[in-house]
C-alpha positions in Angstrom: -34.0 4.5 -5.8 -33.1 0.8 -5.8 -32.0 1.3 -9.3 -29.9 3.6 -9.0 -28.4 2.2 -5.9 -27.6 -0.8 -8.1 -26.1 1.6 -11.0 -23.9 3.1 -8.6 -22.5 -0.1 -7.6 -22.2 -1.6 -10.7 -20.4 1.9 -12.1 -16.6 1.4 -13.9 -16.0 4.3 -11.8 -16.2 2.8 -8.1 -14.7 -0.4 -9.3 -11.6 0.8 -11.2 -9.2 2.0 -8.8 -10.8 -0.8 -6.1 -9.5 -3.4 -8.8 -6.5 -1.8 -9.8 -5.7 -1.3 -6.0 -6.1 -4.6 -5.0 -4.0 -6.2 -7.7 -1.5 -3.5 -6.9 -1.5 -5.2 -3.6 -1.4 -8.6 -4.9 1.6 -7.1 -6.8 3.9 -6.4 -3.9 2.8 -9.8 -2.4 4.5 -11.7 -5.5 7.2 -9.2 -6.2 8.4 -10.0 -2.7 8.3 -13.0 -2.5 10.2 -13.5 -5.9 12.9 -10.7 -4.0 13.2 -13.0 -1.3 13.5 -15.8 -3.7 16.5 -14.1 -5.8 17.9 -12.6 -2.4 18.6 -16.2 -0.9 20.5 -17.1 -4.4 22.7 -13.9 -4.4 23.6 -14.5 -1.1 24.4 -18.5 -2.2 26.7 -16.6 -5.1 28.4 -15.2 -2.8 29.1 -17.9 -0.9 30.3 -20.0 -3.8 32.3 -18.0 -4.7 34.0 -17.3 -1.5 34.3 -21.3 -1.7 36.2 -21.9 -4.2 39.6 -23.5 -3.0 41.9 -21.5 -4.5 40.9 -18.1 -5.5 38.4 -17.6 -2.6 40.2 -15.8 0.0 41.1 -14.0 -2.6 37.7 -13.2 -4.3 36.6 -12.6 -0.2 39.0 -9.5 -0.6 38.2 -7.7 -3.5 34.4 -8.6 -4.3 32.8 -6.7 -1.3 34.7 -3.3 -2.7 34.3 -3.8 -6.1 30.7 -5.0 -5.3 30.3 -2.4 -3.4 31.4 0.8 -5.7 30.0 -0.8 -8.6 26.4 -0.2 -6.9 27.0 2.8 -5.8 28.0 3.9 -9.6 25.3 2.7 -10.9 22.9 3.8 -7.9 24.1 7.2 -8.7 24.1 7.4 -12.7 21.0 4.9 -13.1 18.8 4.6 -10.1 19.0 8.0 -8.0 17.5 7.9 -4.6 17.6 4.2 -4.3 20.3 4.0 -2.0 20.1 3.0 1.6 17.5 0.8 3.2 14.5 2.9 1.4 12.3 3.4 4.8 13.3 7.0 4.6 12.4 7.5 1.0 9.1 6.5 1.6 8.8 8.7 4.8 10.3 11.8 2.8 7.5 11.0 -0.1 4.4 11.5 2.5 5.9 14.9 3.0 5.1 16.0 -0.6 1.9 17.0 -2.1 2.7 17.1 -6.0 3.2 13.7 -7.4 6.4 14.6 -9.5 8.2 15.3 -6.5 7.2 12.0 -5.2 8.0 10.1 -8.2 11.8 11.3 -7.6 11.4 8.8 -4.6 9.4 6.3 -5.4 8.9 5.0 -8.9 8.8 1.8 -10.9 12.4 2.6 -12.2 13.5 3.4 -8.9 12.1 0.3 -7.7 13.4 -2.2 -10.5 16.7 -0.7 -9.4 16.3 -1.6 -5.7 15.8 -4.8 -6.5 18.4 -4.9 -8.8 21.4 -3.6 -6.4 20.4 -4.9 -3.4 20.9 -8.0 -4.9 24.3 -7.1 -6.3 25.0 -6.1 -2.8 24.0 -9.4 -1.5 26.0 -11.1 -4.1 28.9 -8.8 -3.1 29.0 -10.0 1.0 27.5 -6.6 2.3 25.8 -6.6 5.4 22.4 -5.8 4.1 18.7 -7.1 4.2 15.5 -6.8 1.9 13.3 -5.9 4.2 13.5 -2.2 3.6 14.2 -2.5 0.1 11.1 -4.2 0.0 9.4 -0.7 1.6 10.2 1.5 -1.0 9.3 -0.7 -3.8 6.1 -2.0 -2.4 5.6 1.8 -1.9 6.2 2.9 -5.2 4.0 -0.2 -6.8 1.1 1.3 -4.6 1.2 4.4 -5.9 1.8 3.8 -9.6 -1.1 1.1 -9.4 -2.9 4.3 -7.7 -2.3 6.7 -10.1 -3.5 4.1 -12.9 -6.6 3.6 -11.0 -7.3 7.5 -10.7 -7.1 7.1 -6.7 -6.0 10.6 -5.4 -4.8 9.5 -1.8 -1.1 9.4 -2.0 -0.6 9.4 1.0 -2.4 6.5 1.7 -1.3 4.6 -1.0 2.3 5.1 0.3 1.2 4.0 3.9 -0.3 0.3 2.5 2.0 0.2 0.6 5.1 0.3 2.8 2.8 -2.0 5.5 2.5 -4.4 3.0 5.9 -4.9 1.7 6.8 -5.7 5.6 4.5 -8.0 5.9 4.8 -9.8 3.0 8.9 -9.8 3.4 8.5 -11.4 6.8 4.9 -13.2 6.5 4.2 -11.2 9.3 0.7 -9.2 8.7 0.1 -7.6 12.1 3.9 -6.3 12.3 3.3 -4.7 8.6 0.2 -2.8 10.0 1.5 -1.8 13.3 5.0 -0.8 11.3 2.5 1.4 9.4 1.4 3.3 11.9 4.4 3.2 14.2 7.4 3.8 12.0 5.7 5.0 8.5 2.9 7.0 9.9 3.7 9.3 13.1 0.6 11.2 12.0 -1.7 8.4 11.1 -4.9 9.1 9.4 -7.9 7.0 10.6 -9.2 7.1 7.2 -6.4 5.1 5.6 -7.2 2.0 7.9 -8.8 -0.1 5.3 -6.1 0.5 2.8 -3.7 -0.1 4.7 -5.4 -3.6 6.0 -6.7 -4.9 2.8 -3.4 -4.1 1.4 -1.4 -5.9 3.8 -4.1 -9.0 3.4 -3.7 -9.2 -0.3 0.0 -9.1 -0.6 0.0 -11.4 2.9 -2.2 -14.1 0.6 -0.1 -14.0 -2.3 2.9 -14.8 0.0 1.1 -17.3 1.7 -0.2 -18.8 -2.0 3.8 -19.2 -3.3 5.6 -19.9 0.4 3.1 -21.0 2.7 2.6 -20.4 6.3 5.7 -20.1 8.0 7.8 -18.5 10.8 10.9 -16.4 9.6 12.9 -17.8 12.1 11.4 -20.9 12.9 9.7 -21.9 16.1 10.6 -20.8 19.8 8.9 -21.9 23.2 11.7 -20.2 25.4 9.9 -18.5 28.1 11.0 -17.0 31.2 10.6 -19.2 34.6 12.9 -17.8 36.9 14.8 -14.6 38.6 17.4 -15.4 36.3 15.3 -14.8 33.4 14.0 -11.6 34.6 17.5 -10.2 35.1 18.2 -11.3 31.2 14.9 -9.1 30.4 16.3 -6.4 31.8 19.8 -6.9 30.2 18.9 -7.2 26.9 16.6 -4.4 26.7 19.1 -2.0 28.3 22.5 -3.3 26.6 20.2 -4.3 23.5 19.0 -0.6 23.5 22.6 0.7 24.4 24.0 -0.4 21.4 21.1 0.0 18.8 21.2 3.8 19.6 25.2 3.5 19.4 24.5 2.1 15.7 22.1 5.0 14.9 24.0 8.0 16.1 27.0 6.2 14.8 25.6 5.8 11.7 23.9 9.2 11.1 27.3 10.7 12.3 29.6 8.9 10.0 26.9 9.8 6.9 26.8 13.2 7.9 30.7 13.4 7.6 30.4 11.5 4.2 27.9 13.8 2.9 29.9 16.8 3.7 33.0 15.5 2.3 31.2 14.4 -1.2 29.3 17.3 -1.4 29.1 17.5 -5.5 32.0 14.6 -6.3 30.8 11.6 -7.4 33.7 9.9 -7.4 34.1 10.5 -4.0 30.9 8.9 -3.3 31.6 5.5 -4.9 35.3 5.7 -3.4 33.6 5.7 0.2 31.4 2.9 -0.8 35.2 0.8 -2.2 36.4 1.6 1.4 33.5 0.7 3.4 33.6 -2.7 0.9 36.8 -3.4 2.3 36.0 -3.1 5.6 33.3 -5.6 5.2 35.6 -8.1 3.5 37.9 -7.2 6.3 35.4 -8.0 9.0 33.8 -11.2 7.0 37.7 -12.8 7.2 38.1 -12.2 10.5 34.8 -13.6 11.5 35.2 -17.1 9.5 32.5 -15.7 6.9 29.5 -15.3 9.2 29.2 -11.5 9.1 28.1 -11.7 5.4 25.0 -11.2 3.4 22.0 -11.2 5.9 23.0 -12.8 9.1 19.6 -15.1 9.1 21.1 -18.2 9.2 23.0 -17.2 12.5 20.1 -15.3 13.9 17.6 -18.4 12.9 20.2 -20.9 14.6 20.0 -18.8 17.6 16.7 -18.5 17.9 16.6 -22.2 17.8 18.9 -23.1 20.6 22.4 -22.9 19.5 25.1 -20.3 21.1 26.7 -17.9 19.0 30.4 -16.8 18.9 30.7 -14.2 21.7 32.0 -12.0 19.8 29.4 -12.2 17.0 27.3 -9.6 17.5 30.4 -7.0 17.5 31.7 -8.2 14.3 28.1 -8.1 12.9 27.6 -4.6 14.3 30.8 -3.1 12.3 30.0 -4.8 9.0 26.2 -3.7 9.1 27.2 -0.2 10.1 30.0 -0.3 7.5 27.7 -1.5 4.9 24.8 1.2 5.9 27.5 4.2 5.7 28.4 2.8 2.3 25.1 4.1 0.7 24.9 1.2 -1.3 21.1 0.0 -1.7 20.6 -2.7 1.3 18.2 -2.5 4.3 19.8 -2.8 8.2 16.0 -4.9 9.3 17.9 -8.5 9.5 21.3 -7.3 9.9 19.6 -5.6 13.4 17.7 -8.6 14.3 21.1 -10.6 13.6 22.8 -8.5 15.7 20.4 -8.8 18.3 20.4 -12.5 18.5 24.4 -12.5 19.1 24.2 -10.1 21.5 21.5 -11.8 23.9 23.3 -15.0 23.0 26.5 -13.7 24.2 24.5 -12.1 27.4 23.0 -15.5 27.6 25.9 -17.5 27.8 27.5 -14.8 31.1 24.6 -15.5 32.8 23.8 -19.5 32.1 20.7 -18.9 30.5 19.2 -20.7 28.0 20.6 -19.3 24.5 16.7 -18.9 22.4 15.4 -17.2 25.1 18.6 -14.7 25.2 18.5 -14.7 21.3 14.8 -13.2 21.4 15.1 -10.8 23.8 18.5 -9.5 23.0 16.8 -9.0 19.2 13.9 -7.1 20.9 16.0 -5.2 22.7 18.0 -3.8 19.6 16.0 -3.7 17.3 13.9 -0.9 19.6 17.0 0.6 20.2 18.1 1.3 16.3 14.4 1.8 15.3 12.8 3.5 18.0 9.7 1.7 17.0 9.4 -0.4 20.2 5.5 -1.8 19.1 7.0 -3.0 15.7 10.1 -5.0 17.5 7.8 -6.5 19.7 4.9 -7.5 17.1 7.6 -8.8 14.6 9.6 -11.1 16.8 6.5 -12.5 18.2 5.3 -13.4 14.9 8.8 -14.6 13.5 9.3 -17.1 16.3 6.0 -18.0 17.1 6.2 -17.5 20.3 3.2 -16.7 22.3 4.7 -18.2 25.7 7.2 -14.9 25.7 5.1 -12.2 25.1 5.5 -9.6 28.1 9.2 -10.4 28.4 9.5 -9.7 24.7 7.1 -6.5 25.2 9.1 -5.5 28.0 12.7 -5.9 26.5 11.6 -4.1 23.5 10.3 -1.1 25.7 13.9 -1.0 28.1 15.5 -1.0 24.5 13.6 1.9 23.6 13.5 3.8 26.7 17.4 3.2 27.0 18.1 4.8 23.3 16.0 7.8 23.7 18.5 8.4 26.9 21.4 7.9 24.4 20.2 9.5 21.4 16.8 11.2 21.1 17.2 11.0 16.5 15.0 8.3 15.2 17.2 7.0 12.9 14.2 6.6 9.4 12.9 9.7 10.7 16.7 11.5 10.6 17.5 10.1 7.2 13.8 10.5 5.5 15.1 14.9 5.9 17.8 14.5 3.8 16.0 13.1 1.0 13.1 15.9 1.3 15.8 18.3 1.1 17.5 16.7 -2.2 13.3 16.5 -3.7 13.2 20.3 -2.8 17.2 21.0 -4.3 15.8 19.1 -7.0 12.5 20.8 -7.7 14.2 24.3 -7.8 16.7 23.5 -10.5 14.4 21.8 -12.8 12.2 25.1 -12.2 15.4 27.0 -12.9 16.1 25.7 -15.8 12.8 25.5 -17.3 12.8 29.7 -16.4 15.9 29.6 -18.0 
């Protein structure tokens, strides 16, 4: 008996796809943390070349359009279904029991092109993070390392890894596991609880190995103390919430409308990604620059003490939602938390209250409200600012913000997207059926 105990153990077949999981994990760890890497340079690019002392007005103009259609060209001729922020992709995936209609998802070409265009879309100015980029790919590694290994449990594999892409994008390893179940999972399995955490530990150790332990947005004591402080709470979460669920429906509504009106024209498609380029360059002049790329450096100075622009937070708002209706590939995670930060500041700075405590909760607050995920907004803050003084305020901001955009619109915005994409898996399966009949 012992014997064979210690056969079983030792046997190529348990060990295989346990290895080829774990360095799948490992995988996404170091993939994005080298997408971080390259992110931060793009976004540098861009603002070099909107330095230059002659031309770069000028180049501030015409790059985000050009930028902008040039991605979506090649997003459509190259890199299908890697448009957008790539949370619904790997939603509409889980829905799917055959494996070629995930791979029309989530794929190692698909992912190389994520990469690829969301930094192009950095380098061009548009409002866009690599957080949700990060999702998809991390996703798609998963689940070619899975089928490699002979591992069967797609679904699984999709789950870990989505949870760890998150938490290696934002060091943050109990937001990427809560995210999982939250956001990605809606009907989680119990069973897929230690891939999901060993995943998220393995790719939260090989971003600890190459960046080290750090806060994404620095370090934040700010606590509530008073009545005042209470009444910001409440604030934040509700006009937090307000607005997050203004972005979604907008957004859904205005994609919609696009959708419709391109229905079968290419060229219609990259033209509404030139126009919503132009807007962004529009928005970026107006604002003195600070509506481009990312918005971490204004939501990190925030969170840090320092008062935004008032009128931040709108300006941030139209170029993120501009850039999100463009289709282009680009997540809306640290555009949201940016926009979040200017609004609490600016809430903050009506009521005299100190600006890093406004900054966090007015993030909580919006980032529930445009995600609908309140757990995740309040686990991620907390573990980007460190702050363990502020956690019911946070908690409490993020549920308002939740509660308030279910009141204005009941669509989960991931959830809302993730059915077009299973529809487009489903339009695609029937014509390659088609024309193999044929």
């Amino acid at each position: 008996m012992l014997r064979r105990s210690r056969a079983v153990w030792l046997s190529k077949r348990l060990w295989r796809p346990r290895l080829v999981f774990w360095s799948g994990a490992l995988a996404v760890g170091l993939v994005s943390v080298a997408f971080a890497k390259l992110a931060d340079a793009a976004q540098s690019g861009f603002a070099v070349l909107r330095g230059v002392s002659t031309a770069g007005p000028l180049l501030a103009l015409l790059l985000p359009p050009l930028g902008f259609a040039l991605s979506s060209y090649l997003a459509l001729h190259y890199f299908p279904n890697s448009g957008g922020s790539g949370i619904p992709q790997a939603i509409a995936a889980r829905h799917f029991e055959r494996d070629e209609d995930r791979g029309v998802l989530l794929s190692l070409r698909i992912a190389v092109g994520k990469i690829l265009l969301t930094l192009l879309g950095l380098l061009s100015g548009a409002s866009i993070g690599r957080e949700g980029p990060t999702v998809q790919v991390g996703a798609a590694i998963m689940l070619a390392a899975g089928r490699i290994g002979g591992m069967e449990r797609a679904r699984g594999l999709i789950l870990a890894g989505s949870a760890a892409g998150i938490a290696a994008a934002f060091n943050t390893p109990l937001a990427g596991i809560v995210f999982a179940i939250e956001e990605m999972g809606r009907a989680y399995e119990a069973r897929t609880n230690g891939l999901v955490l060993s995943a998220v530990v393995l790719a939260g150790l090989a971003s600890l190995a190459l960046t080290g332990n750090y806060t994404y947005f620095g370090e934040s004591q700010a606590s509530v103390v008073s009545l005042r402080g209470w009444v910001l709470v409440v604030l934040c979460g509700a006009m937090g919430g307000a607005f997050g669920a203004l972005f979604s429906a907008g957004a859904l509504t205005l994609m919609r409308r696009v959708r419709r009106w391109t229905r079968g024209s290419r060229g219609r498609i990259v033209l509404v990604a030139a126009a919503c380029g132009l807007v962004v360059a529009v928005v970026g002049l107006l604002s003195g620059g600070t509506t481009y790329g990312t918005g971490y450096e204004a939501a990190r100075s925030a969170i840090e003490g320092e008062t935004l622009s008032p009128l931040f937070f709108a300006e941030k708002f139209v170029a993120g939602l501009a850039s999100m209706v463009s289709g282009i590939p680009g997540g809306i995670f640290a555009p949201s938390l940016a926009v979040g930060a200017g609004l609490g500041s600016t809430l903050g700075l009506v009521l005299g209250a100190a600006p890093a405590l406004a900054a966090t909760l007015g993030m909580a607050g919006y980032f529930a409200g445009v995600v609908q995920a309140p757990m995740t907004a309040f686990v991620i803050i907390l573990e980007m600012t460190g702050n363990s003084a502020n956690v019911v305020p946070v908690m409490l901001a993020s549920l308002i913000g939740f509660g308030t955009a279910r009141l204005v619109s009941g669509a989960p915005l991931y959830h809302s997207l993730s059915r077009n994409y299973v529809a487009d898996v489903l339009r695609h399966r029937r014509t390659a059926e088609a024309n193999k009949d044929g």
